[in-house]
C-alpha positions as CSV (number, residue, x, y, z in Angstrom):
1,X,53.7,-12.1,36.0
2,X,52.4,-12.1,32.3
3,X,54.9,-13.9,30.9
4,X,54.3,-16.2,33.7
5,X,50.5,-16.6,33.2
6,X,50.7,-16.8,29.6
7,X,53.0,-19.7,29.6
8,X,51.2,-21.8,32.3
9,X,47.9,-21.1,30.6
10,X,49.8,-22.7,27.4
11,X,51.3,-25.6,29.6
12,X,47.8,-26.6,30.5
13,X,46.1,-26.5,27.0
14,X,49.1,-28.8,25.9
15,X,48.2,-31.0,28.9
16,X,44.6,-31.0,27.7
17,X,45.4,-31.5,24.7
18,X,47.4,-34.4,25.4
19,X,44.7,-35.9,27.8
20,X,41.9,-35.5,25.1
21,X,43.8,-37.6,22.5
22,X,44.4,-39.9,25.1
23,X,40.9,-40.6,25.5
24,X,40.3,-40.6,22.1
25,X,42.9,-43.3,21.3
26,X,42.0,-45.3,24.3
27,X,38.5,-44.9,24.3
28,X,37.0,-44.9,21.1
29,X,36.7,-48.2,18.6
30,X,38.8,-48.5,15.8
31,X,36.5,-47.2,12.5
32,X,37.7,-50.5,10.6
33,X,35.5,-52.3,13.8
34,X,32.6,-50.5,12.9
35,X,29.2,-52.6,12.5
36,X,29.0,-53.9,8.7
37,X,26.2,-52.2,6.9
38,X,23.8,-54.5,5.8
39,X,21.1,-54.5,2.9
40,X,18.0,-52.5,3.5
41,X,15.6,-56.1,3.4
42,X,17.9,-57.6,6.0
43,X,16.8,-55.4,8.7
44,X,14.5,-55.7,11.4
45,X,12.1,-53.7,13.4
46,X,10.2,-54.3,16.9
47,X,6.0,-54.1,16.1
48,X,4.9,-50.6,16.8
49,X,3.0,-50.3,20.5
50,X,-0.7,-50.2,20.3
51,X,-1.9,-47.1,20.5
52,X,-3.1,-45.5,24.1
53,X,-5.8,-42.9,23.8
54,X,-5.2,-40.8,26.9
55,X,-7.7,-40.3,29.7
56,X,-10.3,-37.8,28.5
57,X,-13.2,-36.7,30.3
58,X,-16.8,-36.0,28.2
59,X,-19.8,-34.0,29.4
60,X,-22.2,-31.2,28.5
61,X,-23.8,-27.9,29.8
62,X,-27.2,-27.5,30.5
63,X,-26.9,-25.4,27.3
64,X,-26.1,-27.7,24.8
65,X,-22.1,-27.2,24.8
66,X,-20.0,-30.4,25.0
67,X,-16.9,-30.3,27.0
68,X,-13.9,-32.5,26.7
69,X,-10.5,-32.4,29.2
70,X,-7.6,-33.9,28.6
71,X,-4.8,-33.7,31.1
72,X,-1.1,-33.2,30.2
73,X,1.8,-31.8,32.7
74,X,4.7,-32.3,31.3
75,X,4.7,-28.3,29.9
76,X,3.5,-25.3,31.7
77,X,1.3,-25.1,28.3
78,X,-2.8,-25.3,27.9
79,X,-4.3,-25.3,24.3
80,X,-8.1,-25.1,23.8
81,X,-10.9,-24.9,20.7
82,X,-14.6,-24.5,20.3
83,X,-15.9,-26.1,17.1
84,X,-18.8,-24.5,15.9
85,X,-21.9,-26.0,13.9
86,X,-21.3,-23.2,11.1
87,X,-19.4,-22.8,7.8
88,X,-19.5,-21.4,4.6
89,X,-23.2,-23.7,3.3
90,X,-25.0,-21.4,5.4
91,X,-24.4,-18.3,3.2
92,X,-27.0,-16.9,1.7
93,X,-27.1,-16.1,-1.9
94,X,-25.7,-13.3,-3.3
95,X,-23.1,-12.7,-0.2
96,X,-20.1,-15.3,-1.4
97,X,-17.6,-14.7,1.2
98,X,-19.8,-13.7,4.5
99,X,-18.6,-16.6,6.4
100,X,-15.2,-16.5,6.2
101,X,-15.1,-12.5,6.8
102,X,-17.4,-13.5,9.7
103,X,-14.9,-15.8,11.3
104,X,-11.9,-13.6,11.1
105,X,-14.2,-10.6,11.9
106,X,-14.9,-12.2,15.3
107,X,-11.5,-12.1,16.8
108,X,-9.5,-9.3,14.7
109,X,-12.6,-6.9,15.3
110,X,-12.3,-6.5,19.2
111,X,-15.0,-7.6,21.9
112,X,-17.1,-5.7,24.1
113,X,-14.3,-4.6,26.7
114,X,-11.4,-4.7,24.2
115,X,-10.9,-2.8,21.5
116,X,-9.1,-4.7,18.6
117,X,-5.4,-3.2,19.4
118,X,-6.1,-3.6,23.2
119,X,-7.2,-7.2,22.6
120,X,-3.9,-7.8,20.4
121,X,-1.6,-5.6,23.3
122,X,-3.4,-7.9,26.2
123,X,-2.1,-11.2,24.1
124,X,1.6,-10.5,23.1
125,X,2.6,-9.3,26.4
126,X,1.0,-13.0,28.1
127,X,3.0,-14.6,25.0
128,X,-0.6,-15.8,24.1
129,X,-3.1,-16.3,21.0
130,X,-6.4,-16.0,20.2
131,X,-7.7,-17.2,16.7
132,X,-10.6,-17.5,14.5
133,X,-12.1,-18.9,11.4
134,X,-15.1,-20.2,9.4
135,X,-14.5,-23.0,6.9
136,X,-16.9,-25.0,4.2
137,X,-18.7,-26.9,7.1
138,X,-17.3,-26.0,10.3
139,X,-16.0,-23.2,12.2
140,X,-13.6,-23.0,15.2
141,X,-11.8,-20.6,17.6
142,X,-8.4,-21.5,19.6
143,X,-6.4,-19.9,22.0
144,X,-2.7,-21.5,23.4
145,X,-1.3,-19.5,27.1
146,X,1.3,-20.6,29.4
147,X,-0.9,-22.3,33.0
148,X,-0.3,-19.5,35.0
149,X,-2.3,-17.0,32.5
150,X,-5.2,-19.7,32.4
151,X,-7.9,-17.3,33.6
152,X,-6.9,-14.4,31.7
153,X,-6.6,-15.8,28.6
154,X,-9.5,-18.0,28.9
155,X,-12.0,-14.9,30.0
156,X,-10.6,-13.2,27.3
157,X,-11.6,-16.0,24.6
158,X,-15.2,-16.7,26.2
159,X,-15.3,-13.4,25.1
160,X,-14.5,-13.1,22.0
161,X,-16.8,-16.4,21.1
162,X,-19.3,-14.2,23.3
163,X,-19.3,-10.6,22.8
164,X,-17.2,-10.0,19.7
165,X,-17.8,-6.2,18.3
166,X,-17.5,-6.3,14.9
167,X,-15.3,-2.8,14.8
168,X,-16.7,-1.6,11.5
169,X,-12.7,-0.4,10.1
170,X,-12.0,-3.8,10.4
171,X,-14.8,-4.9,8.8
172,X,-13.5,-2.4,6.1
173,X,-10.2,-3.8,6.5
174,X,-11.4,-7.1,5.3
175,X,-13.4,-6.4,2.6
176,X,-10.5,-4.5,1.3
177,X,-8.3,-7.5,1.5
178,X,-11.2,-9.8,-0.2
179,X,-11.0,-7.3,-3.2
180,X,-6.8,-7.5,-3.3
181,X,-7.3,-11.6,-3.0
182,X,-10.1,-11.5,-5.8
183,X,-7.6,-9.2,-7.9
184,X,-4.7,-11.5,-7.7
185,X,-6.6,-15.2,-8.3
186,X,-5.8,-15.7,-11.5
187,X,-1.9,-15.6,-10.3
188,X,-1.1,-18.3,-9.9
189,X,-1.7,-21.4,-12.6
190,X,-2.0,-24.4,-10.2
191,X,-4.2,-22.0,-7.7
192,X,-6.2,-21.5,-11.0
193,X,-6.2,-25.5,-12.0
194,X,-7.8,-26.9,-8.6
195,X,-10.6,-23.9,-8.6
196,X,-11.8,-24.4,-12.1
197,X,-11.7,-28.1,-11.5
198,X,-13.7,-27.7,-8.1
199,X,-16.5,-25.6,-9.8
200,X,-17.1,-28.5,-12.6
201,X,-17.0,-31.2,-10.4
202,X,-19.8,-29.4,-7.9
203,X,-20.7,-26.7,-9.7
204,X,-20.3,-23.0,-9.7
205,X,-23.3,-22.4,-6.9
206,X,-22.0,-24.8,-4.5
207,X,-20.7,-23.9,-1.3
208,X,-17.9,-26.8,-2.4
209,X,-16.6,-24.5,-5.4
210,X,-18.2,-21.0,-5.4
211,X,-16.2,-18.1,-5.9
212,X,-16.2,-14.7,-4.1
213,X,-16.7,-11.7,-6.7
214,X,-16.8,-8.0,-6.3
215,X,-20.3,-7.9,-6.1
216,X,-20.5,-10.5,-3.0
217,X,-17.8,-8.3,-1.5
218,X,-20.0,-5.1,-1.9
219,X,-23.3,-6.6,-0.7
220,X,-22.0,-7.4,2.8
221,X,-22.6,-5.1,5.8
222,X,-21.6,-4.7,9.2
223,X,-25.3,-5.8,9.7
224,X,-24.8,-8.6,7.9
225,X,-21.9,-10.0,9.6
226,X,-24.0,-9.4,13.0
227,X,-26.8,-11.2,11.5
228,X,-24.5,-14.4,10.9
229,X,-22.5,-14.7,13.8
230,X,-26.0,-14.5,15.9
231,X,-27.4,-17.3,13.3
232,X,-24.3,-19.5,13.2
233,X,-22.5,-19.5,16.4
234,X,-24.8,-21.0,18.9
235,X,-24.0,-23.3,22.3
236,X,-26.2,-26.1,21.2
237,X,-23.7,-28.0,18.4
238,X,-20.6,-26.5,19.8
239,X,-17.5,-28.6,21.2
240,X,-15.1,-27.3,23.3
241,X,-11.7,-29.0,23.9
242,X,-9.1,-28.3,26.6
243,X,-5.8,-30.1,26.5
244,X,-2.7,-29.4,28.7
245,X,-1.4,-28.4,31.9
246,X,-4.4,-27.5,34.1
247,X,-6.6,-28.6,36.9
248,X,-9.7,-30.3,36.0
249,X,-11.6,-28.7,38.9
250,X,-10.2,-25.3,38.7
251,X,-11.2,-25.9,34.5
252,X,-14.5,-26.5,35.0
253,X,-15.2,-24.1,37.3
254,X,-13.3,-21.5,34.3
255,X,-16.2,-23.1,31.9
256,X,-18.9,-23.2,34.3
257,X,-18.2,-19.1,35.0
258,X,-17.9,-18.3,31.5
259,X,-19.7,-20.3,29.6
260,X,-22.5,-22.1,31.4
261,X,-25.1,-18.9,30.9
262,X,-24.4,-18.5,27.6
263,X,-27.5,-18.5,25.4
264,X,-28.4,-17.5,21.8
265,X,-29.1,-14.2,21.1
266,X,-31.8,-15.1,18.3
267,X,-33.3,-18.4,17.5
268,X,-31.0,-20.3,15.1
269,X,-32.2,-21.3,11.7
270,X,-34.1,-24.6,12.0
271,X,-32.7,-27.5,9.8
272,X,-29.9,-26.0,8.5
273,X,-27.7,-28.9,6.6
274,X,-24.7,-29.4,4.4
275,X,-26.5,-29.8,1.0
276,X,-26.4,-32.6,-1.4
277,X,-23.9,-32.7,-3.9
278,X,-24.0,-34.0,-7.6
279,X,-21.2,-34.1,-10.3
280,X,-22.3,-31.6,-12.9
281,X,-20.7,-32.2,-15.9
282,X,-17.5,-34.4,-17.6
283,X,-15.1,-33.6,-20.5
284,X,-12.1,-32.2,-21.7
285,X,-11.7,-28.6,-20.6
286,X,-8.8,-26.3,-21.5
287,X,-7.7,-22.7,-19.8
288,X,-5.6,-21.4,-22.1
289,X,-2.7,-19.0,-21.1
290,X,-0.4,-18.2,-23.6
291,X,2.9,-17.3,-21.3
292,X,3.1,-20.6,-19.8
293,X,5.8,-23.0,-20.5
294,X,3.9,-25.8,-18.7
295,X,0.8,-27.7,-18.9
296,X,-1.0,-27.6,-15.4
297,X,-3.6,-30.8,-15.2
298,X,-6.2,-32.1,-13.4
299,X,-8.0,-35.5,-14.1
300,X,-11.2,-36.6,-11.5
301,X,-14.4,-36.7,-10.8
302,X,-16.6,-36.5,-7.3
303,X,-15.4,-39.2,-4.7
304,X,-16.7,-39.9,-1.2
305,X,-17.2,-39.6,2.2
306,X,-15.0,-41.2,5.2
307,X,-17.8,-43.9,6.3
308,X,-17.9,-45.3,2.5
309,X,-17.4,-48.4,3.5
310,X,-14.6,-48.8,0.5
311,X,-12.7,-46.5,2.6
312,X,-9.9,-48.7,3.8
313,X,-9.0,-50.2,0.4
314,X,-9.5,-46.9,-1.7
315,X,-6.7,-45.8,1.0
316,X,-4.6,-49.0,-0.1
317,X,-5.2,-48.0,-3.9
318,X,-3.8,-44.5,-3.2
319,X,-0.2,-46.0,-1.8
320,X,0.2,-48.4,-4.8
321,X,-0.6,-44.9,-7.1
322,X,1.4,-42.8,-5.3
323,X,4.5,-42.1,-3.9
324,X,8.2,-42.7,-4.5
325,X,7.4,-46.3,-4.7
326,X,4.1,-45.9,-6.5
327,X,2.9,-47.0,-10.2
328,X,2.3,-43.0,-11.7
329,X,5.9,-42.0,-10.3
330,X,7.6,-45.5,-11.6
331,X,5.8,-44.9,-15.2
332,X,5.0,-41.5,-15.7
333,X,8.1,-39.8,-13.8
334,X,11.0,-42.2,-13.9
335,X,10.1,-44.7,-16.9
336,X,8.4,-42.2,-19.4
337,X,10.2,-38.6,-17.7
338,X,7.0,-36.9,-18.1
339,X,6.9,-34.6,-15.0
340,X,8.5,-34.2,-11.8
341,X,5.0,-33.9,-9.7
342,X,2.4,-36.9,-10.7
343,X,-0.3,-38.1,-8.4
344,X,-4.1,-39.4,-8.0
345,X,-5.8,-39.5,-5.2
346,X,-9.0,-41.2,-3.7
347,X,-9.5,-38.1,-0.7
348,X,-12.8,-38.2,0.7
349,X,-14.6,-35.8,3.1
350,X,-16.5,-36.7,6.7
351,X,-19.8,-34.9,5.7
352,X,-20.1,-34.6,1.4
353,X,-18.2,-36.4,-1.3
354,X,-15.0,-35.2,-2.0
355,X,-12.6,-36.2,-4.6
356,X,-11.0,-38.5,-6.9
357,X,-8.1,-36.5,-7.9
358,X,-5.0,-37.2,-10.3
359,X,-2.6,-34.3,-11.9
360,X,1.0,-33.0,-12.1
361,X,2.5,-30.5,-14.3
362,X,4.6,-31.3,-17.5
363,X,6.0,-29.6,-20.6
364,X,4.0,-28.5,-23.2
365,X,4.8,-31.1,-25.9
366,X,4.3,-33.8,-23.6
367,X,0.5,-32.9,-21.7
368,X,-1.1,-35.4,-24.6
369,X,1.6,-38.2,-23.1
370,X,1.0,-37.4,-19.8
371,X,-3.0,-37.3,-19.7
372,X,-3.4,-40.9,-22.0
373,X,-1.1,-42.4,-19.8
374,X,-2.3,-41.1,-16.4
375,X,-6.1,-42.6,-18.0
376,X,-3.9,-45.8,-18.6
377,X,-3.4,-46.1,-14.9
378,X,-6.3,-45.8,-13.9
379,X,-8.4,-48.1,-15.9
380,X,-5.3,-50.8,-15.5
381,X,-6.5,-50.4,-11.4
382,X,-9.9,-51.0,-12.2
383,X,-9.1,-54.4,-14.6
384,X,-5.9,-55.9,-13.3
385,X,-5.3,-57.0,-9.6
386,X,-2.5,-55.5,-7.7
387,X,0.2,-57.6,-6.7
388,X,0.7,-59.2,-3.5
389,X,4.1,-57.7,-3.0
390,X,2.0,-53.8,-3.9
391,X,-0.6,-54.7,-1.8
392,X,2.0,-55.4,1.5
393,X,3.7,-52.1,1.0
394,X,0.7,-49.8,0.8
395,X,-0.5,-51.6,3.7
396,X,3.0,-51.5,5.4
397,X,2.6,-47.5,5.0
398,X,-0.5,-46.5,5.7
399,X,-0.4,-48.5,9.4
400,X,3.3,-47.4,9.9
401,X,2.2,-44.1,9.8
402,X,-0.8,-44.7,12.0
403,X,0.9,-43.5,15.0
404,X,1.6,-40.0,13.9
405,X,-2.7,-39.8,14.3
406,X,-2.0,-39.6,17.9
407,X,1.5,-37.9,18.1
408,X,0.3,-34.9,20.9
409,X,-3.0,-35.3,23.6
410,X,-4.0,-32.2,21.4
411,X,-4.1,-33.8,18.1
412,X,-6.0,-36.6,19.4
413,X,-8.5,-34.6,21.0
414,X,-8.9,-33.1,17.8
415,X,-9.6,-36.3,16.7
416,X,-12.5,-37.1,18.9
417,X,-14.1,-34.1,18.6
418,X,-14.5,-34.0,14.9
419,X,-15.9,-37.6,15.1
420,X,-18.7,-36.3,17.3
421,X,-18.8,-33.1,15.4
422,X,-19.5,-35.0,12.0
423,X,-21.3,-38.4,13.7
424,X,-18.7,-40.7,13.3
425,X,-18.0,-43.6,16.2
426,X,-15.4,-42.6,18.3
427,X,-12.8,-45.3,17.6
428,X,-13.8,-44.7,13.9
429,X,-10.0,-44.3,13.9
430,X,-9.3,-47.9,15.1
431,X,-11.9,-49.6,12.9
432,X,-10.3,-48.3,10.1
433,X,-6.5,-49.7,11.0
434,X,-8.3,-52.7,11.4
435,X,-10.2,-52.4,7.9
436,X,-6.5,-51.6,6.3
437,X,-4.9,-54.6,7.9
438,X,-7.8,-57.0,6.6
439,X,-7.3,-55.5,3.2
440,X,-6.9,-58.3,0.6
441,X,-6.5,-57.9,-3.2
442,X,-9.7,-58.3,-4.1
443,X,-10.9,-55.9,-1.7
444,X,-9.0,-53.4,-3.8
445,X,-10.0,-54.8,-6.8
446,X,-13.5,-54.4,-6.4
447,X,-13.1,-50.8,-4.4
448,X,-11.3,-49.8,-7.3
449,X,-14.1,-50.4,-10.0
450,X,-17.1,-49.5,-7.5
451,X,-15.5,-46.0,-7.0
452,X,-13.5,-45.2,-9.9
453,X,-15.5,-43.8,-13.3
454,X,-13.6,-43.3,-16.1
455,X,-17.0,-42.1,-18.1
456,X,-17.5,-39.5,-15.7
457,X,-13.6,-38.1,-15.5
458,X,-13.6,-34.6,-16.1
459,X,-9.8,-33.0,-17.1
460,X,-8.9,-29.8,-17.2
461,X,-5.5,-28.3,-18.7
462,X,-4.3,-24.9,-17.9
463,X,-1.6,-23.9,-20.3
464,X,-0.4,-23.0,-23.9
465,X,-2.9,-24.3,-25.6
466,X,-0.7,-23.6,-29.1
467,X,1.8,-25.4,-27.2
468,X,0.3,-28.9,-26.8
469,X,1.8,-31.0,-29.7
470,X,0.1,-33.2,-30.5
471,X,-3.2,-31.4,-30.0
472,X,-5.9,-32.2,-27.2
473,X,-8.1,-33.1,-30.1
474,X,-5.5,-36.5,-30.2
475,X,-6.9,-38.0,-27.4
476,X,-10.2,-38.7,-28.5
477,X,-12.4,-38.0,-31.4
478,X,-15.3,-37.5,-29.9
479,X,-14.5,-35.8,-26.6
480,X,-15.5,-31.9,-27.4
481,X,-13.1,-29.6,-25.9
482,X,-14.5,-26.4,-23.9
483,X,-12.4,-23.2,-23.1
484,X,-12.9,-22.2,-19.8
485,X,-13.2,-17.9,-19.2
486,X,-11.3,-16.8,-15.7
487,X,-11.9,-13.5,-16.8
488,X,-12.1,-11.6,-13.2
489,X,-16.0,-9.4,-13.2
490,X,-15.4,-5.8,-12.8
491,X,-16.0,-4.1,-9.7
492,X,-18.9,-1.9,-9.5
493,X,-18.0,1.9,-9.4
């Protein structure tokens, strides 16, 4: 009966066999009929759709929280954040870091029913999360559940938001972490490259750029972390967004149970805003580190926000720098082989300046190469008018990739509430596509020399300074050259 079995079970993988080449014979084209290839110019793409926002629904609690809903069923999935009207400008002096420790503090250190390894148990086994953080100018918490653990979950982050409890060993914890972060910052040469660079463009005080020491470290409290979370976090100024697969009834009746009594537990600090920012200084500045093979270098100087109203052609610009396609990488990478990584970017902020920032890293012997031509560039930008050809294929990119703004219902509620979170017009968004299509040359042209300074260009070099042949000292006569110290303060004992 084996034999038997065997045999027929061999008969009929022949006979599939068989049947499958068949098939394949008879069914599939001959590879020598295969569609010619054809040049990369010749071929042709249907327009892009315009872009749908999805239906959204706005309003706001007697208590000053905003409220947006946005429905999605195609998941069992919901995703929600609060923004808050917070972040790391608030600080008071002295306590570098309280913000951030803050933020994490509120949802690693428990809440007033959970303890923090209850809180952390009551999420894994729902397959849920609970995050968050305080950044510059903003803070935000987030949670993601399946639907069916909606009201758990979302008690759960009220809560934290709410009633966190500050578990002083995790307050510990973190300040022990903030001292192993501070030990370790001088690791890494392009971590050390954009700080230095930060603190000379907007100073060494400035919420922008400031540094955490050991001493900020040892002046915060428990008390002190209270203290801010009862100043910063506040109803009035937050935003919450929902997005996903829930019920808007049933939601709002979550929001109105959890959320609609909650108050301020101490007045907040009247006329609290971002401060002004000024460039502070400009130059030639050097970090030197002797056991580097490789010059690490930043060239830039302070930039703009998103509603400058160059913002659509200084985008332009950065596609005709940038890029595989892009003047730096044609010159300085490919012509000149003067480093892998080249780039400079025009990369403003919604509520202070930010940056105009170029860089890369290159060998030793060739930073002096890399920095005159990189200043090449961008004086050429500010004189000569792109071409029409450049100025078609920055355009062709940035509104190509104009759809990947609204790629999930989440990210696009993200969207709309940081536009009313930083006072920007809701289809801010739109006006902008419509600013990059209406681009012309001498749009760029003029952006270009309205925005870009090269008397106010600050560079920085982080390398062996021994190295550098020829010498910084080559690229100007008169530019003085100022060694930076990242020698890391002592802790107190």
């Amino acid at each position: 009966m084996f034999w038997f079995s065997k045999r027929r079970l061999s008969t009929c993988l022949f006979l599939a066999m068989a049947t499958l080449g068949l098939v394949l014979t008879l069914g599939w084209s001959n590879p020598a009929n295969a569609v010619t290839a054809r040049e990369y110019n010749d071929l042709e793409f249907t327009p892009l759709g315009e872009i749908q926002i999805p239906d959204f629904e706005r309003y706001e609690l007697p208590n000053g929280m905003v409220v947006y809903l946005m429905e999605k069923h195609d998941l069992p999935l919901i995703s929600g954040s609060a923004t808050f009207k917070a972040g790391e400008f608030m600080e008071p002096d002295g306590k570098a870091g309280l913000a951030g420790m803050m933020g994490e503090a509120m949802r690693v250190g428990g809440t007033a029913t959970y303890t923090p390894d209850e809180l952390n148990q009551f999420l894994e086994q729902r397959a849920a999360s609970v995050e968050t953080s305080l950044g510059t100018t903003s803070g935000s918490a987030s949670f993601n559940a399946l639907s069916e653990d909606l009201a758990d979950v979302f008690a759960i982050f009220a809560e934290v938001i709410q009633q966190p409890a500050f578990a002083p060993e995790k307050i510990d914890l973190l300040k022990s972490q903030y001292r192993g972060s501070i030990a370790r910052r001088n690791d890494d040469p392009d971590d050390v490259t954009t700080r230095e660079f930060r603190k000379l463009i907007y100073g060494e005080e400035s919420p922008f750029a400031r540094m955490i020491e050991y001493r900020d470290v040892d002046n915060i409290s428990r008390n002190d972390v209270v203290d801010f979370y009862q100043t910063a976090i506040q109803p009035r100024g937050t935003i919450l967004g929902i997005s996903g697969d829930f019920d808007a009834a049933q939601m709002k009746a979550l929001i109105e149970e959890f959320f609609a009594d909650w108050s301020p537990s101490v007045r907040a600090k009247a006329n609290v805003e971002v401060p002004d920012v000024e460039q502070k200084t400009n130059g030639l500045y050097v970090v030197d580190q002797p056991q580097l093979t490789q010059s690490y270098i930043h060239i830039g100087h302070l930039g703009g926000r998103l509603d400058n109203p160059d913002h659509a052609p200084m985008v332009v610009l950065n596609e005709v720098l940038n890029g595989f396609g892009g003047r730096l990488f044609n010159d300085i990478r490919s012509r000149q082989g003067l480093a892998y990584v080249v780039y400079a970017f025009w990369s403003p902020r919604y509520d202070y300046p930010g940056l105009f920032i170029g860089g890369g890293q290159t060998r030793s012997e060739a930073t002096v190469p890399f920095i005159e031509t990189m200043y090449k560039e961008i004086e050429r930008v500010r004189q000569e008018p792109i071409t029409v050809e450049e100025l078609q294929y920055a355009k062709d990119a940035v509104l190509n990739s104009f759809v990947f703004n609204f790629a999930t219902p989440e990210q696009t509620l993200s969207r709309l509430i940081r536009y009313e979170y930083y006072g920007y017009p809701s289809d801010f968004v739109f006006k902008f596509q419509k600013a990059v299509e209406s681009a012309t040359i001498d749009q760029v042209l003029a952006a270009a020399q309205r925005n870009l300074k090269p008397s106010d260009l600050v560079t920085i070099v982080v390398g062996n300074i021994e190295a550098i042949e020829p010498s910084l000292g080559t690229l100007a006569e008169e530019v003085k050259i100022t060694p930076i110290d990242i020698k890391i303060p002592e802790p107190s004992v």
